[in-house]
C-alpha positions in Angstrom: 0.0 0.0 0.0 2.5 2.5 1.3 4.6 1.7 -2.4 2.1 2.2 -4.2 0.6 5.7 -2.7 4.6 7.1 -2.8 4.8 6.8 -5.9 1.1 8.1 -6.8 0.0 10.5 -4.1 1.7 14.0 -5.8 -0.7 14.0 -8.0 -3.3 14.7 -6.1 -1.7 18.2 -5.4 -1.2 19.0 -9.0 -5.3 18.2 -9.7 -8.3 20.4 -8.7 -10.7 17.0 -8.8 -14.4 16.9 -9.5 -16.2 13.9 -9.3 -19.6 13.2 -10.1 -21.3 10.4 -8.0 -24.7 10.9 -9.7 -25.1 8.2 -12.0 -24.5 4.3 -11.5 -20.8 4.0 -12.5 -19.8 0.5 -14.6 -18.4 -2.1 -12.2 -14.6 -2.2 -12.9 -12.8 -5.3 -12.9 -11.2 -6.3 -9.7 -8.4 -6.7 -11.5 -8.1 -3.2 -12.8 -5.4 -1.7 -11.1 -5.5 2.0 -13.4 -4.3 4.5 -10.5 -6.8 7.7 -10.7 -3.9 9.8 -9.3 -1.2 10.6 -11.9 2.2 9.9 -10.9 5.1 13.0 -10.7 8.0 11.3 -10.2 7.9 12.7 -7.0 7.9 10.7 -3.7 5.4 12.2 -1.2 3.6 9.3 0.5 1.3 8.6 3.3 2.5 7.3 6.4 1.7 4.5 8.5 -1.1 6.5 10.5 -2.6 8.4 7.4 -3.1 4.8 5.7 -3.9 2.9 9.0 -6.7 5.4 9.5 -7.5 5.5 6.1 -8.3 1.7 6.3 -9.7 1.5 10.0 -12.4 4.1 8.0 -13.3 1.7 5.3 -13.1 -1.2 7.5 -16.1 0.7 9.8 -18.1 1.2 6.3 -17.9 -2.5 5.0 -19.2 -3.5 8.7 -21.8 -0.8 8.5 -22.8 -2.2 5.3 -22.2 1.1 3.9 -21.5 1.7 0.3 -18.0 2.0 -1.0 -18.8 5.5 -2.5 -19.5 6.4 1.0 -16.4 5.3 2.2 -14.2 7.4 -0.4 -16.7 10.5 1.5 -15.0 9.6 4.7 -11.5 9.0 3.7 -11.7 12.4 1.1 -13.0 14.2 4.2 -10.7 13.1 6.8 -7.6 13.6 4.5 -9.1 17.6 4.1 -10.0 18.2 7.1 -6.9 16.7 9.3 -4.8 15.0 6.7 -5.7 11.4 8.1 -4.1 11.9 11.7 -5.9 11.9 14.5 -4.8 15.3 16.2 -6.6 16.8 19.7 -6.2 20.4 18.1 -7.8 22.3 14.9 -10.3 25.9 14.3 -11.6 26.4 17.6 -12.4 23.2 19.8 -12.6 20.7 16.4 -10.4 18.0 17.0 -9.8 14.3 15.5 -9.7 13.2 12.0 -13.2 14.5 11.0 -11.7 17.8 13.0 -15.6 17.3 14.5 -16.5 19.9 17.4 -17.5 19.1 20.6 -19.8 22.5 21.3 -21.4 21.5 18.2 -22.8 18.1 19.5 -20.4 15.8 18.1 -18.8 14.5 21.3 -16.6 14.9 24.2 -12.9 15.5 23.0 -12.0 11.9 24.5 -14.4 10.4 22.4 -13.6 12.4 19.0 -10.1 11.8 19.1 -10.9 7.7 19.0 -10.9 6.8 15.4 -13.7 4.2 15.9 -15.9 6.8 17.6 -15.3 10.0 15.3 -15.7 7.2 12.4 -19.4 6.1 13.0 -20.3 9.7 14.4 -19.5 10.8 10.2 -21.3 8.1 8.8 -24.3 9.2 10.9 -27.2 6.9 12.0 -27.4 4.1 14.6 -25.1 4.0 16.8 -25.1 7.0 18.6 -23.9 9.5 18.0 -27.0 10.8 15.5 -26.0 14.1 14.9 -26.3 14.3 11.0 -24.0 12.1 9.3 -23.5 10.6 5.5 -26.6 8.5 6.1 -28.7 11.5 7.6 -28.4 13.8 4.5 -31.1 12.8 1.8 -30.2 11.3 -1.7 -26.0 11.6 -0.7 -25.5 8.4 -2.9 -26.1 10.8 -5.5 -24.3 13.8 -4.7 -20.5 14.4 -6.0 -18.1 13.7 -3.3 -17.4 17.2 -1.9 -21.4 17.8 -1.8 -22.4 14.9 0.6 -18.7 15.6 2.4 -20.1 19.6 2.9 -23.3 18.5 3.9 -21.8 17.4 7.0 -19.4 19.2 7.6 -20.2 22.9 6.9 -16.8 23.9 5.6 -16.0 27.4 5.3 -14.3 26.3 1.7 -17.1 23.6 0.7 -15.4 22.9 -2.8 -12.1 21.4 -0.9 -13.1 17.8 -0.3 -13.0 17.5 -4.5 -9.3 17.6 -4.2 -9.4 14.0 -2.3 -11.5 12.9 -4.7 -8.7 10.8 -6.6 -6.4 9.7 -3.5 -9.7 8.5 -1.7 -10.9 6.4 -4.4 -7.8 5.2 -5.2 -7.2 3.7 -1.5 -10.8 2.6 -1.2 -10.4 0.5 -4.5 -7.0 -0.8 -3.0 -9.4 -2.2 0.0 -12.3 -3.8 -2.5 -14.3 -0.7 -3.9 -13.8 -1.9 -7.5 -16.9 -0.8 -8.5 -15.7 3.1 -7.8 -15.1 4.3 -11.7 -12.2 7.0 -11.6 -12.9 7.3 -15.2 -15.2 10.1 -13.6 -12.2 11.9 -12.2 -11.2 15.0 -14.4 -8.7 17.4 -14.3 -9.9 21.0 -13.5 -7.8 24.4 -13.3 -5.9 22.9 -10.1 -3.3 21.0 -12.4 0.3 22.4 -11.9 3.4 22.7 -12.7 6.0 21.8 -10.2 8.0 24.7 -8.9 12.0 23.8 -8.9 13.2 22.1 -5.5 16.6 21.4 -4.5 17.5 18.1 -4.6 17.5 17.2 -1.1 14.0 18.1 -1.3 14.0 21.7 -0.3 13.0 25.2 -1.6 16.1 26.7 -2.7 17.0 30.5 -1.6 15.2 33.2 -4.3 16.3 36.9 -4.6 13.9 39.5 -5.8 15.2 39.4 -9.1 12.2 39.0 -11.6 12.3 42.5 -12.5 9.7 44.3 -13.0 7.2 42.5 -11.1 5.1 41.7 -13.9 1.7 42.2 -11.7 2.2 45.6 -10.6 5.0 47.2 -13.5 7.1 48.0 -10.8 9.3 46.4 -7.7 10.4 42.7 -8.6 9.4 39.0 -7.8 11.2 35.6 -6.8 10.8 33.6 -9.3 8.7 30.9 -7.7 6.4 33.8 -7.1 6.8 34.7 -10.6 5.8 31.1 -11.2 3.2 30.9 -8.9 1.2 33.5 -10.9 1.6 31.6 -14.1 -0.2 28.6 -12.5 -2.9 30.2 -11.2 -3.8 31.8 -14.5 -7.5 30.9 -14.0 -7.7 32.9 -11.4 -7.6 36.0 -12.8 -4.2 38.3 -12.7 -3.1 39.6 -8.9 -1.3 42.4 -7.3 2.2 40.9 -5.6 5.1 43.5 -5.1 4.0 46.5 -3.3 6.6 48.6 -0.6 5.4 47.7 2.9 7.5 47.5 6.3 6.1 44.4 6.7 5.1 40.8 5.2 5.9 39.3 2.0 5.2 41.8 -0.1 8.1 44.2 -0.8 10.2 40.8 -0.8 8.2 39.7 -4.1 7.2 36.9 -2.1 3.1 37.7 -2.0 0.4 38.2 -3.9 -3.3 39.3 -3.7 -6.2 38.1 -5.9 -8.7 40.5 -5.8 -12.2 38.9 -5.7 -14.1 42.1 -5.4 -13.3 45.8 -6.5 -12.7 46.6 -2.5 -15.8 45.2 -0.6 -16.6 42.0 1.1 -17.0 38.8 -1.2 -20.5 37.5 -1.0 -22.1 34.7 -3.6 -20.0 34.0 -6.8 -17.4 36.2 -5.6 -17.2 34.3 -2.3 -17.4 31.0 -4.3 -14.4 32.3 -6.3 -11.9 32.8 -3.5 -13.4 29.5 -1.9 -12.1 27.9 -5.0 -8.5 29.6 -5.2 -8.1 28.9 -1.5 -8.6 25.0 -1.6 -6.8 24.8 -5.3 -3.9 26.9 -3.2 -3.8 24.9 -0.3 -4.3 21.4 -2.5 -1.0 22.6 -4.1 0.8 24.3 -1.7 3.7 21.3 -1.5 4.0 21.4 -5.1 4.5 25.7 -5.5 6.2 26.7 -2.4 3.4 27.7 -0.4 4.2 29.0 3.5 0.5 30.5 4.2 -2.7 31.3 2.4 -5.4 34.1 3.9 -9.0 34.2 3.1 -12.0 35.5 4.4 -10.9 36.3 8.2 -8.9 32.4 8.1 -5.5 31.6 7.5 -4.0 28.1 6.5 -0.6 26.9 7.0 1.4 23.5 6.5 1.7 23.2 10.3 -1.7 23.9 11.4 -4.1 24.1 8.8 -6.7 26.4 8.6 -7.6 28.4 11.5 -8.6 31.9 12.9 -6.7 34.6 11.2 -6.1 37.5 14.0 -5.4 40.5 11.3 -2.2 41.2 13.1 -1.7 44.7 10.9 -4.5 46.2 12.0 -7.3 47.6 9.4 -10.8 46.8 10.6 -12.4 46.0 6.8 -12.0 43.5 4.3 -8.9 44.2 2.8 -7.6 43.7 6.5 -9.5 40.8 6.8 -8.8 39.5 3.5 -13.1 39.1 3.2 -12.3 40.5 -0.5 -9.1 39.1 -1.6 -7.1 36.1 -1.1 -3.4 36.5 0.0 -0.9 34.0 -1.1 2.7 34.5 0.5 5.5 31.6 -0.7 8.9 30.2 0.9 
């Protein structure tokens, strides 16, 4: 298992996944090992927890009797919301590999952080704890993946469960869900080109020396900010170098996508930096990426998302990136 996710799990973070769970896929062939994650020739992998709680989640559907497309729910959510590890920390008092809240009904914190526990609470129904799981939402079967995964969890970025799609099938296949179809899996504007690493692995030193910075006419860029803004082309163009005494910015190390012309993104424009902030934080380990800000969050490697605390100051929604999302690299 672990060989074969090394040398297939990068792709995930080079594809923005959608996967349509609508219509009654064809049965493939047990024997059909096609991958629906496209290799890199990088070696990222899981480790033993991520897989071990990756299986101990299937294992719970097949007793439950639930179906496999159910079970590529769980693992795509879990690997979203807490990258399969069962951690007692996360937004606010969310914890466990669900990252499921305990002032929200879910549990104590002693229960949520046992897999079994936080496991059945997700898939919903009997046993307790009923609090609106996969079972409890109406027609799920139906829904793509990051629909019935939103519909329990209330995400603040809903679209971000798609970008598991392919790494959750592909482990719930390895464990008997044959009949999952990745034929369904396509590519959307989240595919990627690598940005250049050393070869131990690591980012190497950038000056400021893209000159100028193509966004703004003026200042300059590192050029795996430079490349940063090629990849995100779908987007829309930013504004990176700017002089500050502060941040990333005047380092050419930062960008801004604008979602509004200056006020708070609500409806498509809110649904547009949703997007850019899940296809940024699905490929942050392929671009370089130290943090992303959107809409009064921030997300890094370390932590994940979480509260953002607008250390500058500026009490509207530049300051509290509600408008724009802010992308500062390594």
């Amino acid at each position: 298992m672990k060989t074969f996710l090394a040398a297939t799990l990068a792709g995930v973070l080079v594809l923005m996944l959608a996967l349509s769970l609508g219509d009654d896929p064809a049965p493939a062939a047990a024997s059909d090992a096609t991958s629906c994650l496209t290799a890199t020739g990088e070696t990222p992998h899981l480790d033993d927890e991520q897989t071990g709680n990756a299986a101990r989640i299937i294992a719970i559907g097949k007793q439950r009797g639930i179906a496999p497309r159910g079970w590529a729910v769980a693992v795509a959510t879990a690997m979203q919301e807490s990258s399969l590890r069962n951690i007692n920390h996360g937004d606010r008092d969310s914890v466990g590999l669900f990252q499921q809240r305990p002032s929200m009904g879910w549990g104590t914190v002693e229960q949520l952080t046992d897999v079994d526990y936080a496991t059945n609470a997700f898939y919903g129904g009997p046993p307790p704890p009923d609090n609106g799981g996969l079972l409890d939402v109406p027609g799920w079967e139906r829904m793509e993946l990051t629909d019935a995964a939103q519909a329990v969890q209330r995400s603040g970025t809903p679209q971000a469960y798609a970008n598991w799609t392919a790494l959750a099938i592909d482990l719930v296949r390895e464990h008997g869900g044959v009949e999952l179809d990745c034929a369904k899996v396509v590519a959307g504007p989240g595919s990627v080109e690598p940005a250049p690493r050393n070869p131990d692995g690591s980012w190497p030193h950038e000056g400021c020396v893209i000159k100028p910075d193509p966004t703004t006419g003026r200042g300059c860029l590192t050029p795996r900010t430079d490349h940063i803004v090629k990849q995100a082309a779908a987007y829309g163009k930013p504004g990176c170098w700017r002089p500050s005494d502060h941040g990333e910015h005047p380092k050419g190390r930062a960008c801004d996508w604008m979602m509004t012309s200056g006020g708070e993104a609500h409806g498509e424009q809110k649904a547009k930096g949703d997007s850019m902030a899940a296809w940024a934080v699905a490929n942050a380990d392929k671009l370089g990426i130290m943090y992303v800000i959107w809409y009064r969050r921030i997300w890094t490697p370390e932590r994940g998302w979480h509260d953002y605390n607008n250390p500058w100051g500026g009490n509207d929604p530049s300051g509290w990136h509600t408008n724009h999302v802010h992308i500062s690299m390594y």
